[in-house]
C-alpha positions in Angstrom: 0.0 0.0 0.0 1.1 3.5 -0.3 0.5 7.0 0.5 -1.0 9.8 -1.8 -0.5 13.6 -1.7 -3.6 15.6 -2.7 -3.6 19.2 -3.8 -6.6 21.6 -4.8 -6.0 24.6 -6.4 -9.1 26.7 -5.1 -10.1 29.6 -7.7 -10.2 32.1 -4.5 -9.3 35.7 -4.9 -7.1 37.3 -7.5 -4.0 35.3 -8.5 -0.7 36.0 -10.1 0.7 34.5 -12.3 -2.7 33.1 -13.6 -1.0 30.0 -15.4 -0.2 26.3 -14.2 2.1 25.6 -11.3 4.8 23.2 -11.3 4.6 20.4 -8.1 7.7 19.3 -7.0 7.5 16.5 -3.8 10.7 15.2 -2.5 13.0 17.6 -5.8 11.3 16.0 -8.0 8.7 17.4 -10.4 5.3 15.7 -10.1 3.2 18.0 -12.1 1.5 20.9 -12.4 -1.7 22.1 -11.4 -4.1 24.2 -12.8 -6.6 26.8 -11.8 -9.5 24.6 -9.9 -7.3 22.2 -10.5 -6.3 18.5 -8.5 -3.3 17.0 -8.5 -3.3 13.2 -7.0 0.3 11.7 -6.5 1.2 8.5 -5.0 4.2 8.6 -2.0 5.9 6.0 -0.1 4.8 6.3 3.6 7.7 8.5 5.3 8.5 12.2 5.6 8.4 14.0 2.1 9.0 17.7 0.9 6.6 19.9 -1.3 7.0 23.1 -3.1 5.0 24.7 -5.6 6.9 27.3 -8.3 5.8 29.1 -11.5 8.7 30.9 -13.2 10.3 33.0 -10.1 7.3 32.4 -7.7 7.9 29.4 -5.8 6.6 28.6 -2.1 9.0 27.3 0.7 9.7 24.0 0.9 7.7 22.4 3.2 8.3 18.7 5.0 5.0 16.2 6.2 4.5 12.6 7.0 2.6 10.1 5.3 1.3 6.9 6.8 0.9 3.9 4.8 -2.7 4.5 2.7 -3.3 8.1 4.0 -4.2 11.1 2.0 -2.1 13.5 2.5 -4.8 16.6 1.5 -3.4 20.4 1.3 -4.6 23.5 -0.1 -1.3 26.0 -0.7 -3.5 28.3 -2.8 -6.3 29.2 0.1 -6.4 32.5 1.8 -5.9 31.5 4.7 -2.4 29.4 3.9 0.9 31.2 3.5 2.2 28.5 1.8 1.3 30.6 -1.5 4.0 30.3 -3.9 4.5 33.9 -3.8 3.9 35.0 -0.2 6.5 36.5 1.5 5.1 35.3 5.4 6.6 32.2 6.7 5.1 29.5 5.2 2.6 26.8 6.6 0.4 23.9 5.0 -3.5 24.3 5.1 -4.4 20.7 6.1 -8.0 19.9 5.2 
């Protein structure tokens, strides 16, 4: 069994830059994810990293744990998150 990491890319407020957003979990990229977009991807269970970029935004990289068959479910682009790939604020994970 394994773990997956779940992001939503809620269409809240104004954003910028409008286009996709590259996913990178553990340096590697995963994907991107569009505007009121999902992006599933299957982990190992263990402690992984996750950062979100688009051209010279990009969030700090964060670190979270992943049990064998949990979801893993965040929400960088919420209002409510600083994780924002292009706050400024030290950074944080919006668990849902």
């Amino acid at each position: 069994m394994s773990a997956t990491l779940r992001l939503r890319r809620d269409g809240v407020g104004i954003e910028l830059p409008r286009g996709g957003f590259d996913v990178t979990v553990d340096g590697d990229m995963v994907g991107p994810i569009e505007k009121e977009g999902t992006l599933e991807v299957p982990l190992g269970p263990g402690r992984h990293t996750l950062r979100v970029s688009a051209g010279r935004y990009s969030s700090y990289e964060r670190s979270f744990e992943a049990a064998d068959g949990d979801v893993a479910d965040f929400s960088p682009f919420s209002p409510l998150s600083s994780f924002s790939p292009f706050s400024v604020q030290s950074a944080f994970l919006v668990a849902l």
